[in-house]
Backbone as CSV, one residue per row, in Angstrom:
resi,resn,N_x,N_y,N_z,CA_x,CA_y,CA_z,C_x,C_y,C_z
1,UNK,8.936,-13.933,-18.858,8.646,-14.792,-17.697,9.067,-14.084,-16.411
2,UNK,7.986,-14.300,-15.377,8.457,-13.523,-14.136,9.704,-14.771,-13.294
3,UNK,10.120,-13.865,-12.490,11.548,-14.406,-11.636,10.740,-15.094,-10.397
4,UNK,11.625,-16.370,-10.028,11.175,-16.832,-8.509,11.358,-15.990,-7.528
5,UNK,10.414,-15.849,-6.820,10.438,-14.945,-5.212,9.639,-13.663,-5.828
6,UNK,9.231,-13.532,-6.976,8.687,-12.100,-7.872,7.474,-11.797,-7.395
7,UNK,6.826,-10.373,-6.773,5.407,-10.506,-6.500,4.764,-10.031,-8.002
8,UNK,3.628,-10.583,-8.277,3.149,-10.316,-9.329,1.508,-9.787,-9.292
9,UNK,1.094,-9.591,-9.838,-0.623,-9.572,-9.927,-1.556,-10.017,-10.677
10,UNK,-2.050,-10.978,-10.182,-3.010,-12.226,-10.826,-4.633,-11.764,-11.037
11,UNK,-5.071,-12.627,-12.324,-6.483,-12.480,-12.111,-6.881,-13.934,-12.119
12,UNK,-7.936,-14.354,-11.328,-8.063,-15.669,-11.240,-9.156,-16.340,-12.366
13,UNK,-8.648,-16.649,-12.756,-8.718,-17.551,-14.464,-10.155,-18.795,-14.517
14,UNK,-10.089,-19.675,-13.857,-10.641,-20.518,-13.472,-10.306,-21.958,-12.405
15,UNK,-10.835,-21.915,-11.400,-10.795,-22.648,-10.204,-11.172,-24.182,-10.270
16,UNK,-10.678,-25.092,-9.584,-10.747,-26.322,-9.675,-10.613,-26.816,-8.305
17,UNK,-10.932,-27.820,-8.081,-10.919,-28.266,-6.309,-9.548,-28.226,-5.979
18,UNK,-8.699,-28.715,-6.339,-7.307,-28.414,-6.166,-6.319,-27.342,-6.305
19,UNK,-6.857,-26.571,-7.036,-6.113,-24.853,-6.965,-6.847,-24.129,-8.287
20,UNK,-5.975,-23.276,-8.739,-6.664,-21.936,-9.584,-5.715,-21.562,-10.266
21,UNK,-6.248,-21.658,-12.192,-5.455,-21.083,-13.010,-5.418,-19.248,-12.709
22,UNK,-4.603,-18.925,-13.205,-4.820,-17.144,-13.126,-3.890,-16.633,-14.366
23,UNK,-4.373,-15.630,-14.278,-3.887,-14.730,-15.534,-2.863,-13.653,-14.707
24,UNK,-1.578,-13.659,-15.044,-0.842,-12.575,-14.834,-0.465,-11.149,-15.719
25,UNK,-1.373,-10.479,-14.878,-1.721,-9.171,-15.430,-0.305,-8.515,-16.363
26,UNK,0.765,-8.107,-15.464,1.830,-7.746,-15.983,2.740,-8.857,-16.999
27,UNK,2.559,-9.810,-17.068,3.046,-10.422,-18.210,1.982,-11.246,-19.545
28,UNK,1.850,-10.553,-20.334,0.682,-10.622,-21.510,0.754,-12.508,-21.831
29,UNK,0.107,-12.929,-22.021,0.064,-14.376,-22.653,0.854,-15.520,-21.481
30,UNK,0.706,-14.848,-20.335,1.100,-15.943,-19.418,0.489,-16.366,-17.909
31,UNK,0.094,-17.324,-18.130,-1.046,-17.676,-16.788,-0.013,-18.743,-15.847
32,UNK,-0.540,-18.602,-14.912,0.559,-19.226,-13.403,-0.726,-20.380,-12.715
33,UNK,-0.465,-21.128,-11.721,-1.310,-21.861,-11.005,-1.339,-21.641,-9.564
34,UNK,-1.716,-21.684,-8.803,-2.057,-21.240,-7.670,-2.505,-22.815,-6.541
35,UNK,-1.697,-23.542,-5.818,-2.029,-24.971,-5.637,-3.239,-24.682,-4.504
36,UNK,-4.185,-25.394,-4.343,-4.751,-25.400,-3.196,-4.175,-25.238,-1.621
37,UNK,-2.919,-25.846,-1.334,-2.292,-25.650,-0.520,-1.296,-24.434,-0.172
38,UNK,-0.888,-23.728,-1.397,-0.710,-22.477,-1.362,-2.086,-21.487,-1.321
39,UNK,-2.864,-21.470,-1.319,-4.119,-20.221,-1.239,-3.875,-19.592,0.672
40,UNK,-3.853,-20.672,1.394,-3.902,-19.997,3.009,-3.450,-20.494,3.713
41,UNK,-2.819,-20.239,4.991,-2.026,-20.824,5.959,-2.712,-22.110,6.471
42,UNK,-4.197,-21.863,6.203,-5.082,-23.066,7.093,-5.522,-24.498,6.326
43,UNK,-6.128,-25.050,6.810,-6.400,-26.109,5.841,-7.998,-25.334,5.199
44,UNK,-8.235,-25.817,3.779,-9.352,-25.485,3.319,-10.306,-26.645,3.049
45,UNK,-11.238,-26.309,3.205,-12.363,-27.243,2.631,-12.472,-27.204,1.733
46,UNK,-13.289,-25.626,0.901,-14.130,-25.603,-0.260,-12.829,-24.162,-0.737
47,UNK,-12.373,-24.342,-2.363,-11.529,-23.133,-1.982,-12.363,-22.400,-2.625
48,UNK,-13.681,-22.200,-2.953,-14.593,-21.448,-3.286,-14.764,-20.232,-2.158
49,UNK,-14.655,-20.703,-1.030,-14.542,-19.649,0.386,-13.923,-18.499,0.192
50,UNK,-12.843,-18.796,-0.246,-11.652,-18.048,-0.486,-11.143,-17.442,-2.188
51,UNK,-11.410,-18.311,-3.208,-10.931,-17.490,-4.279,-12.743,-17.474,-5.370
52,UNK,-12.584,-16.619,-6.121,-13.565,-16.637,-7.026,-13.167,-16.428,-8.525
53,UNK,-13.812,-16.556,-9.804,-13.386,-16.416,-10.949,-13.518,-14.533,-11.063
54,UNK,-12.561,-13.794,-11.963,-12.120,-12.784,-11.819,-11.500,-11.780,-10.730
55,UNK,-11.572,-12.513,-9.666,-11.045,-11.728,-8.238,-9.554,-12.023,-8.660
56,UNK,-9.123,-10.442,-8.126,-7.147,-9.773,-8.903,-7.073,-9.801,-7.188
57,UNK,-5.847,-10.513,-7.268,-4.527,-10.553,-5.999,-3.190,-10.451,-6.341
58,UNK,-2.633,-10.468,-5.005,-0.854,-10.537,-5.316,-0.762,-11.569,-4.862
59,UNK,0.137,-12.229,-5.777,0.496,-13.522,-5.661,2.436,-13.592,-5.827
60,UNK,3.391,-14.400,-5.019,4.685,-14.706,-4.966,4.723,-15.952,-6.347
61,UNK,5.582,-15.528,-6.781,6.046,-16.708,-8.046,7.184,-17.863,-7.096
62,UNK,6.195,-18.959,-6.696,7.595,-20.004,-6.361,8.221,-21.065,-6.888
63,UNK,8.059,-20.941,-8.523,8.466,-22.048,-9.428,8.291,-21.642,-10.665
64,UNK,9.224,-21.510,-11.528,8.992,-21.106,-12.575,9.893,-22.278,-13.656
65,UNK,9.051,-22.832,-14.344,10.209,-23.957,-15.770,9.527,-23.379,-16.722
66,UNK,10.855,-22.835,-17.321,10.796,-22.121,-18.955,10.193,-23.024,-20.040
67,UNK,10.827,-23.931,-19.688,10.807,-24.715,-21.022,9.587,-25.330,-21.128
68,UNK,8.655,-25.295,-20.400,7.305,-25.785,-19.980,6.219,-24.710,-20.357
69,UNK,7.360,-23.757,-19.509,6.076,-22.433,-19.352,4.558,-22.469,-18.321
70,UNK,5.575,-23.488,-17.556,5.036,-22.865,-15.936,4.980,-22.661,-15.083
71,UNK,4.439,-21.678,-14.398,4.893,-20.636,-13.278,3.637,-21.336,-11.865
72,UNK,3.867,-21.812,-10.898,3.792,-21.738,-10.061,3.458,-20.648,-8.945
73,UNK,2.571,-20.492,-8.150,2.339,-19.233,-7.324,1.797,-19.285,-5.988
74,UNK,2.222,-18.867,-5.300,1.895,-18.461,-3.593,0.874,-17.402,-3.637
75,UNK,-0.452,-17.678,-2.703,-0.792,-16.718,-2.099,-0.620,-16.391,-0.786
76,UNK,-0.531,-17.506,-0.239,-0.208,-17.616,1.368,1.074,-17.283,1.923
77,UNK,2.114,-17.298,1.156,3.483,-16.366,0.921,4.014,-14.995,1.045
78,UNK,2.548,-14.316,0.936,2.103,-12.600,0.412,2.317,-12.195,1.776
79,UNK,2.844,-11.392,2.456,2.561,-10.740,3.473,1.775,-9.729,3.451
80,UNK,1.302,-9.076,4.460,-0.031,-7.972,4.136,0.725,-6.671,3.311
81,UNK,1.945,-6.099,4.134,2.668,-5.037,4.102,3.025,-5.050,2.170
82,UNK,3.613,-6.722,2.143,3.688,-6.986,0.771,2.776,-6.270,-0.377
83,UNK,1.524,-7.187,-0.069,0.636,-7.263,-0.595,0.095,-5.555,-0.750
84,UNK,0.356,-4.596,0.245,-0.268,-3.029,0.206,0.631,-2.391,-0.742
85,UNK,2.260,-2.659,-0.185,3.230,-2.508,-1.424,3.207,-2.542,-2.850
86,UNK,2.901,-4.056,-3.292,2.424,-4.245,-4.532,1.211,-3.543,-5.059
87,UNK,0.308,-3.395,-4.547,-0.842,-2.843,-4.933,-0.637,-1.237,-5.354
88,UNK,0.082,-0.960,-4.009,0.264,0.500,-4.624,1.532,0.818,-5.844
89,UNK,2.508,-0.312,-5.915,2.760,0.376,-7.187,2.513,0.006,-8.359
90,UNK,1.453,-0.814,-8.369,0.858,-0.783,-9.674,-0.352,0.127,-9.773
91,UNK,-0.818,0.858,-9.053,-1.934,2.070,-9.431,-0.936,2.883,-9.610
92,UNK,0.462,3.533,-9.055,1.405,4.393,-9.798,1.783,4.012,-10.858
93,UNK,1.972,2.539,-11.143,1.996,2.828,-12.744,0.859,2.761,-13.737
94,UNK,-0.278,2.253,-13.230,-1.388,3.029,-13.987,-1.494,4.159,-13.894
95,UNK,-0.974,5.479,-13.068,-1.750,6.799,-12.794,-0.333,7.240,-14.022
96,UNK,0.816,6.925,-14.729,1.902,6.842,-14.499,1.718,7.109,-16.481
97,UNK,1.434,5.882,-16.836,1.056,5.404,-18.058,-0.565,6.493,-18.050
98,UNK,-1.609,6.742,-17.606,-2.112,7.513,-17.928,-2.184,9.002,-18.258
99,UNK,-1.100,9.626,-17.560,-0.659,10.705,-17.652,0.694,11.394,-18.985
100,UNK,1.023,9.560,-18.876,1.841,9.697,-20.320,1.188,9.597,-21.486
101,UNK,0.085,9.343,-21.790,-0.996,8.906,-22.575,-1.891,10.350,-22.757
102,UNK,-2.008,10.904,-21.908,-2.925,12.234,-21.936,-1.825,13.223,-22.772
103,UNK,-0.722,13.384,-22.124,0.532,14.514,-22.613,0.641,13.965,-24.151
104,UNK,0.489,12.854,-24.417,0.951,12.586,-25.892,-0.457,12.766,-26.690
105,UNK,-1.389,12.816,-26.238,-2.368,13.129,-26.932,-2.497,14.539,-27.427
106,UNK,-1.960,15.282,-26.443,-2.141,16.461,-26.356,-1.089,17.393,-27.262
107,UNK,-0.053,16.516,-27.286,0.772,17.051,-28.257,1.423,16.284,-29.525
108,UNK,0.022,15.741,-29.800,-0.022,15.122,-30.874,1.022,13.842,-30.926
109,UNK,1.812,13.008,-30.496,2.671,12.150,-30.519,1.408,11.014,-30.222
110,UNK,1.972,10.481,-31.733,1.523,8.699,-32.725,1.768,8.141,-31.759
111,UNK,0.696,6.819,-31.533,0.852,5.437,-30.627,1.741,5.017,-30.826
112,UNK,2.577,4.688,-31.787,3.875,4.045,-31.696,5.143,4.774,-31.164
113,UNK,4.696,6.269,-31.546,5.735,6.785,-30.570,5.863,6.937,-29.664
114,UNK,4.247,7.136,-29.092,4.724,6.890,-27.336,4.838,6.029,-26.523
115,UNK,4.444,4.710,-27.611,5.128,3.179,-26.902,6.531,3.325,-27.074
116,UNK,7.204,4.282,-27.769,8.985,3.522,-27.671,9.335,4.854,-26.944
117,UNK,8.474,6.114,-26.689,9.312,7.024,-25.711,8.572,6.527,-24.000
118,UNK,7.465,5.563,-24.009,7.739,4.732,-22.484,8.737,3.627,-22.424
119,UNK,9.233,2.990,-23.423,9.995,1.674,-23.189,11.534,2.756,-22.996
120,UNK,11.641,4.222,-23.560,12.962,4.635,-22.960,12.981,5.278,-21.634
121,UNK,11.894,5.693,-21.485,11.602,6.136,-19.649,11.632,5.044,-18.886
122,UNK,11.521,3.890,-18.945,10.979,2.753,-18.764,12.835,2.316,-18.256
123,UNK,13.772,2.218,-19.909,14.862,1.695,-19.622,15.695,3.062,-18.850
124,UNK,15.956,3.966,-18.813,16.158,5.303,-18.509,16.017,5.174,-16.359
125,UNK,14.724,5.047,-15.822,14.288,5.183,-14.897,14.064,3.387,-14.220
126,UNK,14.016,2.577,-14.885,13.250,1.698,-14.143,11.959,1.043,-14.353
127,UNK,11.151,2.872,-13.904,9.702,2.301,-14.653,8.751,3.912,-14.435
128,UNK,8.177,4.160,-14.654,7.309,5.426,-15.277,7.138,6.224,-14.207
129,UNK,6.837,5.743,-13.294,6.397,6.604,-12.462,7.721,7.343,-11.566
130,UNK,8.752,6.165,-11.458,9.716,6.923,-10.783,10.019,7.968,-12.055
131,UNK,9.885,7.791,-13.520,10.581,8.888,-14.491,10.219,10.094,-14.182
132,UNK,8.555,10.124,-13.965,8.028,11.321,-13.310,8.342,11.956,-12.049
133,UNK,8.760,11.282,-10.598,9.339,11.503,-9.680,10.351,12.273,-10.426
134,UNK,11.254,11.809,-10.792,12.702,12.706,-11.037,12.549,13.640,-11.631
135,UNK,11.548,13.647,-12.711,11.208,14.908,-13.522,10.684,16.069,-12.597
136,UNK,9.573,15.683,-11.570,9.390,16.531,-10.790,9.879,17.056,-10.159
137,UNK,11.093,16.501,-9.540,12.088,17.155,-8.644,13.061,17.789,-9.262
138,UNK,13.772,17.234,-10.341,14.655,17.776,-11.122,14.639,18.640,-12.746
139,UNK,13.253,18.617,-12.871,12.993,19.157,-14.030,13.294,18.818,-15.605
140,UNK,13.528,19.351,-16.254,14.271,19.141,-17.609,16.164,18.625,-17.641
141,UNK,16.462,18.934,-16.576,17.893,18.012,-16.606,17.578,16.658,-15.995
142,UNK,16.502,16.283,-15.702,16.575,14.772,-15.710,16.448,14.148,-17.293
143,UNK,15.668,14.653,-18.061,15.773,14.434,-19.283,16.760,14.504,-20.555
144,UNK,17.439,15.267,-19.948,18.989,15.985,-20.608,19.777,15.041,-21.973
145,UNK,19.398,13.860,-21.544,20.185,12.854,-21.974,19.410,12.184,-22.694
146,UNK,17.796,12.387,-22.648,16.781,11.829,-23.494,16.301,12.249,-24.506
147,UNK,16.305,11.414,-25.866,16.104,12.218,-27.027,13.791,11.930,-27.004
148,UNK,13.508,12.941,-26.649,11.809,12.998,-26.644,11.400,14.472,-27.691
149,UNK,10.771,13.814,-28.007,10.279,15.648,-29.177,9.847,16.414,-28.153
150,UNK,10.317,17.556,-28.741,10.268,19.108,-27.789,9.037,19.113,-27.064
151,UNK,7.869,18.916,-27.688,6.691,19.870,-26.958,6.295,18.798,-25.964
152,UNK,6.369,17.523,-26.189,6.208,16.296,-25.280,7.181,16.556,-23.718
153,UNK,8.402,16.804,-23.998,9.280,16.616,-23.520,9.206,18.202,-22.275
154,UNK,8.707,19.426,-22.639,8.389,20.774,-22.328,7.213,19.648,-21.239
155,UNK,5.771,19.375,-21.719,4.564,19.173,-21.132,4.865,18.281,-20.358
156,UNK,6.000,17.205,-20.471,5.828,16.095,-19.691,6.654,16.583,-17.999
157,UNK,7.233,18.247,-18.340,8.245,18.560,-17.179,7.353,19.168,-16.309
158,UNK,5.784,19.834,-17.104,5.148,20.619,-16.138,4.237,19.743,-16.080
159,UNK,3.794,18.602,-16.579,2.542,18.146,-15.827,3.737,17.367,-14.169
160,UNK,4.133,16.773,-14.640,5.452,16.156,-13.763,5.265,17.256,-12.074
161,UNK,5.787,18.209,-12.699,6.022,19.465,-11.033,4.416,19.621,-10.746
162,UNK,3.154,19.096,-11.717,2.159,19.869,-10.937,1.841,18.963,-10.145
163,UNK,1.730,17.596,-10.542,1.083,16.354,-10.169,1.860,15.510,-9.604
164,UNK,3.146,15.127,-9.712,4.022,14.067,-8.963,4.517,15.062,-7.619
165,UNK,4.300,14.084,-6.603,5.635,14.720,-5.480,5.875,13.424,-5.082
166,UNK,7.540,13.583,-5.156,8.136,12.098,-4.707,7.834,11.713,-3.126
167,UNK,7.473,11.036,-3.075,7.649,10.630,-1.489,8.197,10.307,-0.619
168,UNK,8.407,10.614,0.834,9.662,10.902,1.485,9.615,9.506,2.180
169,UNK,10.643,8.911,2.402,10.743,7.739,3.285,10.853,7.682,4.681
170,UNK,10.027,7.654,5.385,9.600,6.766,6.686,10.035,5.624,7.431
171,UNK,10.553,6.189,8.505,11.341,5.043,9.282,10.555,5.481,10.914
172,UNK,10.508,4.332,11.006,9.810,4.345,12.869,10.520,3.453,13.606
173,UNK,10.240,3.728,14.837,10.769,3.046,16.034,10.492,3.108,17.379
174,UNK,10.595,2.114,18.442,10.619,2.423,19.441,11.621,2.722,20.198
175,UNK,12.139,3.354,21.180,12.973,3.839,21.750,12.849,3.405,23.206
176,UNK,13.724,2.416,23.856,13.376,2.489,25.441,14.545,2.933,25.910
177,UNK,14.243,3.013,27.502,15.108,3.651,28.684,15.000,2.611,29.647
178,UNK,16.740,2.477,30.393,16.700,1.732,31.391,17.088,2.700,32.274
179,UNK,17.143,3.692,33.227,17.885,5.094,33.857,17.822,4.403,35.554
180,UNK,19.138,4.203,36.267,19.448,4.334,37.312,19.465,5.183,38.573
181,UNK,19.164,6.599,37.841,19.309,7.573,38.569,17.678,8.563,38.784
182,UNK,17.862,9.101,39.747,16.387,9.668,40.451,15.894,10.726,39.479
183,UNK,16.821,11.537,38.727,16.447,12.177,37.888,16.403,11.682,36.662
184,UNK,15.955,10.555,36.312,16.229,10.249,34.971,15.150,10.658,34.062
185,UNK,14.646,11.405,34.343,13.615,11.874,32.973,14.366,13.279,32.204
186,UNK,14.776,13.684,33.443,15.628,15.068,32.931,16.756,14.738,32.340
187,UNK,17.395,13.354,32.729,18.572,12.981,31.756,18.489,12.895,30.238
188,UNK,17.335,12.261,29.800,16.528,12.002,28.831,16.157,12.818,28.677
189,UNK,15.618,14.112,29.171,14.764,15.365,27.745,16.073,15.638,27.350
190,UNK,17.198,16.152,28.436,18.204,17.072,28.273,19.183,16.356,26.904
191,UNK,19.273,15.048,26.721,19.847,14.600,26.123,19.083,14.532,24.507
192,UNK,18.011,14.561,24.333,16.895,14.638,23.472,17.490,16.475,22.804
193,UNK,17.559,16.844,23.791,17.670,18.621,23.435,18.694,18.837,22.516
194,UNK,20.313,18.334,22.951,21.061,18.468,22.301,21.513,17.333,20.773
195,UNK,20.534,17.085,20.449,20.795,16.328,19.348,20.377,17.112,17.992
196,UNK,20.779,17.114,17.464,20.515,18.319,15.874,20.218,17.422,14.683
197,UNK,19.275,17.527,13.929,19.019,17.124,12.859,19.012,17.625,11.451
198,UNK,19.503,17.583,10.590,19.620,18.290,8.984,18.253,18.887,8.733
199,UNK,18.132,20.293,8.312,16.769,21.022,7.894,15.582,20.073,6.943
200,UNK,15.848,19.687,6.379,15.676,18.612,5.031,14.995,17.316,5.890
201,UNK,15.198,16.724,6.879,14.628,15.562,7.764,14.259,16.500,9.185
202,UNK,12.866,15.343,8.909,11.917,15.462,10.357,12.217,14.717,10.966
203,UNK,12.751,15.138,12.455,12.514,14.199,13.917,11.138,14.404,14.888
204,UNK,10.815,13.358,15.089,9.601,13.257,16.000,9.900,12.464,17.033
205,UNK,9.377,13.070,18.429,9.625,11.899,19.436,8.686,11.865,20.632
206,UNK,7.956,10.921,20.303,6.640,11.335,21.228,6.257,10.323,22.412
207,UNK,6.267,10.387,23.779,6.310,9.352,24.785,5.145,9.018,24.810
208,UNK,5.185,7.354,24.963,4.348,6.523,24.620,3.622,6.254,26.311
209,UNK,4.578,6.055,27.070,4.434,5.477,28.190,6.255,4.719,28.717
210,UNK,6.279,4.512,30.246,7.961,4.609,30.424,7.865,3.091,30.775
211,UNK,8.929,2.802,29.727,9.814,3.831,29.369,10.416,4.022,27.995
212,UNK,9.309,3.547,26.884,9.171,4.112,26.188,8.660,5.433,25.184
213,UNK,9.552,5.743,24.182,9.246,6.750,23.056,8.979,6.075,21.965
214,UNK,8.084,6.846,20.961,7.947,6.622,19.336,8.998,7.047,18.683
215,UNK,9.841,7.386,17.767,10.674,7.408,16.947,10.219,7.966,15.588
216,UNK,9.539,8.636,14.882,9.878,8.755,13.092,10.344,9.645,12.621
217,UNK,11.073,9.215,11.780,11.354,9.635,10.895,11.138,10.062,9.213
218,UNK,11.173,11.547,9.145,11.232,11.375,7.292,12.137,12.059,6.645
219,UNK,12.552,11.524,5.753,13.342,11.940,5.059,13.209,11.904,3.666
220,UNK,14.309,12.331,2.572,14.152,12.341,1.574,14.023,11.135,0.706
221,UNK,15.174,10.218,1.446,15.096,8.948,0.737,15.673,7.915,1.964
222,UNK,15.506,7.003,2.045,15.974,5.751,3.134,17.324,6.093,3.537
223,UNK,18.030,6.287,2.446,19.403,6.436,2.408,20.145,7.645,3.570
224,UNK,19.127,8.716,3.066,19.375,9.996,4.074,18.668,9.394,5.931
225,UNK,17.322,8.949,5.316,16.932,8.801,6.661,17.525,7.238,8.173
226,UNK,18.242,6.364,6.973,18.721,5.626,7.604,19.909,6.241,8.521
227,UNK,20.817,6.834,8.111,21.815,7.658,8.394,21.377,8.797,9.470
228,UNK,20.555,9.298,9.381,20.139,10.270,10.654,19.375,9.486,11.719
229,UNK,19.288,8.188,11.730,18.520,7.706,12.540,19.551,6.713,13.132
230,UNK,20.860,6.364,12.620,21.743,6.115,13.527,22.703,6.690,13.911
231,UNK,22.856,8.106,13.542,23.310,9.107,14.425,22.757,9.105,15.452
232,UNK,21.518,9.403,15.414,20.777,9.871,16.790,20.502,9.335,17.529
233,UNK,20.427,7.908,17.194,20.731,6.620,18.603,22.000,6.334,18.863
234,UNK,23.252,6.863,18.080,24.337,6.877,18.391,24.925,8.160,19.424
235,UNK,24.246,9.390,19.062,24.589,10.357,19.625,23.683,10.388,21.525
236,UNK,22.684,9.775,20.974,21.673,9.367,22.244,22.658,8.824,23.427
237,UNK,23.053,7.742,23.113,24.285,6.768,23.902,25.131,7.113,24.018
238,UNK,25.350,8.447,23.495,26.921,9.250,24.314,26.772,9.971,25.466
239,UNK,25.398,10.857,24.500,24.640,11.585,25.888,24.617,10.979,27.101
240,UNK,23.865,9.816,27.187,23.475,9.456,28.416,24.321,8.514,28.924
241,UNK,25.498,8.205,28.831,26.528,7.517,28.604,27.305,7.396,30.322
242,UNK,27.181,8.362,30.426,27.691,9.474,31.735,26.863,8.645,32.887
243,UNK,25.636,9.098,32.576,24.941,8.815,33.457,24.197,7.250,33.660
244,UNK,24.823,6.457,33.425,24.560,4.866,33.391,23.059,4.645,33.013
245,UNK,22.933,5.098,31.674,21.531,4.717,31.166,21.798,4.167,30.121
246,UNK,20.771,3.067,30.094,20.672,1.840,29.228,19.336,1.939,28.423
247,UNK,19.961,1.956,26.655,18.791,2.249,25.412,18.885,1.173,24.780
248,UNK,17.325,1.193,24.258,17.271,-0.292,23.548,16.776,0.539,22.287
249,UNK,16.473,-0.056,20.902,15.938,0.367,20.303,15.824,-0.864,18.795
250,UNK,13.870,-0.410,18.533,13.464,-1.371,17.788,13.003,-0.691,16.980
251,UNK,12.991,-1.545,15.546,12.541,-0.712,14.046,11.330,-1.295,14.107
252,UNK,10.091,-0.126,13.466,9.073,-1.476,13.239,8.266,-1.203,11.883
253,UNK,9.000,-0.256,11.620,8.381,0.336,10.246,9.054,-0.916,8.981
254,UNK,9.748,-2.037,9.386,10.245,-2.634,8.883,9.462,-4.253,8.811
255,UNK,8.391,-4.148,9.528,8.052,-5.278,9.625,6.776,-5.521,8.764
């Protein structure tokens, strides 16, 4: 059973004037409802407008009773960003599971074995595709600890480095200026100049119009890039500190 607040991915089952059974893809033998009043922010007339039989969405789980065995679902809940989110990581774990499926073919490993060497990548990683991320970056010592037969375990390290590259995390922002003084643009490059960033993360800073800048960032993982991105609005505000200038700054890669 999926968790309340869970995004999931539905296929829509069959429709009724009042809402829509659906089939939830990722959990086998379990269908959710979808109320008419959850489908859209607006009022509906006909919800034929809006949903059809076999059309797949992301849908929020907002009720779930076990003992019933039923799940409740939001579409109007979904945010877009959500909704692009979800989508894309379920084609990584289809591209994810297909690639584990090809390597075991290839080196001969039985359907049953490569259902219980994904349920240990699976418990191991999370879920497949990050297993491949790590494999790609880290090679055969990400596996170190995993008992997989040799030639599986060899193929799954080089398809891994040819085809996965993990992806770097992205942070944006806007950057404004309040500057008191006649030279304040030169306060601002000069202060821009002396700020240093780790080889490993990209800074970008590109003027939008004043008295704002763009902001992004990438990095390896949130973790790294969160951290260099409040240095540098920290180190920003020392710089210009001197010179009675006033920074604002907004995330929007967050919204």
């Amino acid at each position: 059973m999926p968790e309340e607040g869970e995004l999931v991915l539905i296929k829509i089952k069959k429709i009724l004037p009042y809402g829509a059974f659906c089939i939830l893809e990722e959990y086998p033998d379990r269908e959710g409802f979808v109320h008419i009043s959850e489908v859209a922010s607006r009022w509906i007339k006909n919800i034929h407008e809006f949903l059809s039989e076999g059309q797949r969405n992301v849908a929020k789980v907002i009720r779930v009773d076990k003992q019933k065995g039923q799940i409740d679902l939001s579409l109007k809940q979904v945010r877009d960003v959500e909704k692009k989110e979800k989508m894309g990581l379920v084609r990584m774990d289809k591209r994810a599971n297909k690639l584990i499926e090809q390597i075991a073919k290839q080196t001969k490993v039985k359907t049953p074995d490569m259902v219980k060497i994904k349920e240990t990548l699976i418990d191991e990683f999370g879920d497949l595709y990050t297993a491949l991320e790590e494999v790609s970056v880290e090679g055969e010592s990400a596996l170190k600890e995993i008992k997989l037969p040799k030639k599986f375990k060899t193929m799954l390290v080089s398809v891994s480095k040819k085809t996965i590259k993990k992806p770097k995390a992205i942070l944006k922002g806007i950057l404004s200026f309040k500057v008191y003084e006649p030279n304040g643009v030169d306060i601002i490059k000069n202060a821009f100049k002396k700020i240093k960033t780790p080889k490993e993360v990209r800074l970008d800073v590109s003027y939008v119009g004043a008295p704002n800048y763009n902001i992004k960032i990438e990095a390896e993982d949130y973790k790294i890039g969160e951290r260099v991105l409040n240095e540098f609005i920290d180190t920003l505000k020392k710089k210009t500190k001197e010179n009675s200038v006033e920074i604002g700054f907004e995330r929007v890669d967050k919204k």
